[in-house]
C-alpha positions as CSV (number, residue, x, y, z in Angstrom):
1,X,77.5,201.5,118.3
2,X,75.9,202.8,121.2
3,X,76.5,199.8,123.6
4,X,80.8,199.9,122.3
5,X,80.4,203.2,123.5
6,X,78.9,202.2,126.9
7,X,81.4,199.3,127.1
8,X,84.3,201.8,126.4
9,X,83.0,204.3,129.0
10,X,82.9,200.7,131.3
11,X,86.3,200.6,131.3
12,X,87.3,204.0,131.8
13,X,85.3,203.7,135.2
14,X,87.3,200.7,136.1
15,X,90.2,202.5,135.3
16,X,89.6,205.7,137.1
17,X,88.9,203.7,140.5
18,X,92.8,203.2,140.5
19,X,94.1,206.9,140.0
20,X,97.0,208.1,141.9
21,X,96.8,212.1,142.4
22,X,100.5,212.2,143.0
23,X,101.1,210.2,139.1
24,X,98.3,212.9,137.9
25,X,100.6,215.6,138.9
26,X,103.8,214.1,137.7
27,X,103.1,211.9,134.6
28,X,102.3,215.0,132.0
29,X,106.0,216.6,132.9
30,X,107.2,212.9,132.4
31,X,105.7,212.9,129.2
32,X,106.4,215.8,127.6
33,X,102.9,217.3,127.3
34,X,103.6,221.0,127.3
35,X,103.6,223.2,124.1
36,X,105.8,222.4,121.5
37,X,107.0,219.0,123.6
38,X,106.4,215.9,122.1
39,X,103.7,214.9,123.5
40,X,102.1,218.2,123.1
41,X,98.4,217.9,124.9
42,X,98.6,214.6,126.1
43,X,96.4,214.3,129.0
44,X,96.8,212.1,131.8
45,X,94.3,210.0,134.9
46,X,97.4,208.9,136.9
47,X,97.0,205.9,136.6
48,X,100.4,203.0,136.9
49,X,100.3,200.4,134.0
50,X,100.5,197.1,136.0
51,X,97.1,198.3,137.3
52,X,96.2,199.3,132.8
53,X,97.6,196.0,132.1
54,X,95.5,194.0,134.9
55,X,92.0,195.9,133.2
56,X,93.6,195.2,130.4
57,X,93.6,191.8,130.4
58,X,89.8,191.3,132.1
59,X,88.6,193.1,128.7
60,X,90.8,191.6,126.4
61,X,88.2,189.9,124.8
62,X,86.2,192.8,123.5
63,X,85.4,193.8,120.0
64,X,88.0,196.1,117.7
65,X,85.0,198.7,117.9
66,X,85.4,199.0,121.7
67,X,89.4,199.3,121.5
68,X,89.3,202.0,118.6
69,X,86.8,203.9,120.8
70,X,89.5,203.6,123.6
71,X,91.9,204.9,121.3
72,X,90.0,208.2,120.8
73,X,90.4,208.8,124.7
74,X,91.9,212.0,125.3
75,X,93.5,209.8,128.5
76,X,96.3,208.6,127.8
77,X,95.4,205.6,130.0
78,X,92.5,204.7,127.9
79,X,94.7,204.3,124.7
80,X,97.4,202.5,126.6
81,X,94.8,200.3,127.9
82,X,93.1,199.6,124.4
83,X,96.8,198.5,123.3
84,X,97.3,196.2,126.0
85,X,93.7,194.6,125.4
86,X,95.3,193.9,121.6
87,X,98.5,192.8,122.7
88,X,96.9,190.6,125.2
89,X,94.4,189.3,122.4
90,X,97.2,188.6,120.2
91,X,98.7,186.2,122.4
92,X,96.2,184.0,122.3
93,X,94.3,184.1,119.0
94,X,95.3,182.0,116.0
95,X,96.6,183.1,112.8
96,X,93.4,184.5,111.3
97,X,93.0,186.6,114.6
98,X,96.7,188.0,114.8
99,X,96.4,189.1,110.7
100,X,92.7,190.6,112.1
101,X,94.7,192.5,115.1
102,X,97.7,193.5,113.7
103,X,95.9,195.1,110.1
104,X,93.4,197.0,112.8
105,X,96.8,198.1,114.6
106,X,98.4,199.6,111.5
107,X,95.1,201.3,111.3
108,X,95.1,203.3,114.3
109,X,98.7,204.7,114.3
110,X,98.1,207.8,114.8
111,X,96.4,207.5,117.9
112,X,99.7,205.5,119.1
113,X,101.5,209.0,120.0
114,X,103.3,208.8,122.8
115,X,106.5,206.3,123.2
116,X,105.5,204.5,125.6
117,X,102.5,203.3,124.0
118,X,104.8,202.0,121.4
119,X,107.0,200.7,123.3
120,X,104.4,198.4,125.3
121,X,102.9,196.9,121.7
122,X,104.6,197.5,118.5
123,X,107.0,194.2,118.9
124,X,104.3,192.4,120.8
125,X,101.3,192.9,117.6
126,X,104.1,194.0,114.9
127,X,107.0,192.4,115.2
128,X,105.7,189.4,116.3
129,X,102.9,189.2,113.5
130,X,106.2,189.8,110.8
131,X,108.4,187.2,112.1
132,X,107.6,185.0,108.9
133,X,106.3,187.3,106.8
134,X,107.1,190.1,104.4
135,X,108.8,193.5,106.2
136,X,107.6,195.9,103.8
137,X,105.3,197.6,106.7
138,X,108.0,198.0,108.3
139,X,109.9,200.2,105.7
140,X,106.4,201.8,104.7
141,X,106.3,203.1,108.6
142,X,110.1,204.0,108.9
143,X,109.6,206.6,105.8
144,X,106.2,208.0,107.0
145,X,106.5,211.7,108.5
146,X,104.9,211.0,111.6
147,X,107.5,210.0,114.7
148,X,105.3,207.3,116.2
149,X,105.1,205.7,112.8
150,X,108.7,205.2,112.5
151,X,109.4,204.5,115.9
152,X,106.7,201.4,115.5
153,X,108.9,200.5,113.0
154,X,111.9,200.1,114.9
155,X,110.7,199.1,118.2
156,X,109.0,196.3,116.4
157,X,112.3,194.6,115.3
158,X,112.8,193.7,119.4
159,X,110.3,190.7,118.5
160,X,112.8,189.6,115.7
161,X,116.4,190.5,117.6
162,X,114.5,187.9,120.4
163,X,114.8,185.3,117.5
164,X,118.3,186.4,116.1
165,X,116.9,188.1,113.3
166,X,119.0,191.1,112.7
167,X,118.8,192.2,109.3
168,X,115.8,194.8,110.0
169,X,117.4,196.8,112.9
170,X,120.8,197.0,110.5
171,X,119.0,198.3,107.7
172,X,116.8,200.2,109.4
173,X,119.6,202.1,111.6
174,X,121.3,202.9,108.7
175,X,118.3,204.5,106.4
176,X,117.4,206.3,109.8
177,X,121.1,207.1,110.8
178,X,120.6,210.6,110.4
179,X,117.6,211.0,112.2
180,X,117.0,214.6,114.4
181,X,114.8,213.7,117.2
182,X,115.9,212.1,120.2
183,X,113.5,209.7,121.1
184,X,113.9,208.3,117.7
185,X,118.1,207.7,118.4
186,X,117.2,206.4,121.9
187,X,115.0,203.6,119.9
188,X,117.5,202.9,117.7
189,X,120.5,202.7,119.5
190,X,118.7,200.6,122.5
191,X,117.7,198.2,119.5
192,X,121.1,197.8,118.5
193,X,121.9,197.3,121.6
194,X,120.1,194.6,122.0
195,X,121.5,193.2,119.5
196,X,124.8,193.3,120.8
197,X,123.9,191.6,123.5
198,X,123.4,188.8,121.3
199,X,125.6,189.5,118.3
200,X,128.2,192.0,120.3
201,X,130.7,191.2,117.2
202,X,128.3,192.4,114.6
203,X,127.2,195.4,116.4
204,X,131.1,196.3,116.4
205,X,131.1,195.9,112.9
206,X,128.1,198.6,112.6
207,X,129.6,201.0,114.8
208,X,132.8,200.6,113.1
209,X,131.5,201.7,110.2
210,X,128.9,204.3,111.0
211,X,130.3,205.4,114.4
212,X,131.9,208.8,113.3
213,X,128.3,209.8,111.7
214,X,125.7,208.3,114.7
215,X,124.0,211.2,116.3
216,X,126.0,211.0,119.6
217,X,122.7,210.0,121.9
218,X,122.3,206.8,119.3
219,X,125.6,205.7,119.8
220,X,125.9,206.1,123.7
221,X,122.6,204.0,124.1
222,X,123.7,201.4,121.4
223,X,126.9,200.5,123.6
224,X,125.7,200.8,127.0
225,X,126.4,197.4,127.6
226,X,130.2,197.3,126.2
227,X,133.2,198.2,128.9
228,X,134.4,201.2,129.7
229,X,137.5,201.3,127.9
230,X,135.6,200.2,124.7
231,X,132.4,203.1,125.1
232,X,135.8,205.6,125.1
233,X,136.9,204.3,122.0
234,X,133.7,204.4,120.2
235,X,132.4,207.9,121.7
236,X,136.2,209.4,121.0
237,X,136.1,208.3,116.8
């Protein structure tokens, strides 16, 4: 245990030879880190992520005990970089090793708390681990209490949308069309939107149903992408 530790602390080094003071100052307001914000406490090295996703990918290889120390960083760099060491992992290990990463994934959810740490591996482990499976998980996470949980749920359906797969992000939207917090309605009206972009007709049909009872942020980011004259109609209903 002693030498994950000392890997762990190995790559924080690495990491902190790349902080930005400027991104130190700015990334916490960014986030949302002040009290009662959503991401209440999060603390923050400064540090870009195409220089978290180059470190990243030179530890890749390292043991789940190594990443789940990572994960108990109070930098938020740290746990963004132990993600990107899965995702990266992921992409290269067979089936055996994608069933290994994405079952230690589920497992360490609630040190995924912030959006973007979602954002950069949910449909890259998740939804691409799901593709030919079972989506229960996915309706397990979408009914859990905690935000990140259910925005893992949703974010992960990009990796099916990417394979024309919509029935997740339809039935998903709907059980969650009533949901209060915003970053959760930006999630699911940009995955609907990307659906659109390859189903535009049965997007329509959605929002021709549901449209009058969308929280009004879900709907404007679900039909970004549609003219002018047709984001009036849908945001006047």
């Amino acid at each position: 245990m002693r030498e994950m530790i000392t890997k762990a602390i190995e790559i924080q080094n690495e990491l902190e030879q790349f902080i930005d003071p400027v991104k130190r100052e700015y990334l916490p307001k960014f986030f949302k880190t002040g009290k009662g914000q959503y991401g209440e406490g999060d603390k923050f090295l400064g540090i870009v992520v195409p220089i978290t996703r180059l470190v990243a990918k030179q530890y890749k290889n390292e043991p789940f005990e190594v990443t789940a120390e990572l994960l108990q960083s109070e930098w938020h760099e740290c746990r963004l970089c132990a993600l990107l060491m899965l995702v990266e992992r992921f992409k290269k290990s067979d089936e055996k090793g994608r069933k290994q990463i994405y079952e230690f994934y589920l497992s360490q959810t609630k040190r995924i708390n912030n959006w973007d740490l979602v954002d950069l591996s949910a449909s890259y482990i998740v939804g691409e681990y799901l593709k030919d499976k079972s989506r229960e998980d996915l309706y397990r996470l979408a009914a859990s209490s905690l935000l990140w949980e259910q925005r893992i749920a949703v974010v992960a359906t990009a990796a099916l949308i990417r394979k024309d797969d919509f029935i997740d992000i339809l039935r998903l939207s709907e059980l969650l069309l009533q949901h209060k917090h915003d970053l959760m309605q930006k999630a699911i009206g940009w995955m609907l939107r990307e659906m659109g972009k390859r189903d535009k007709e049965l997007l329509v049909q959605f929002l021709e149903k549901f449209s009058k009872v969308m929280p009004r942020t879900m709907l404007r980011y679900s039909i970004e992408k549609f003219t002018e004259e047709e984001r009036r109609y849908f945001m006047q209903r």
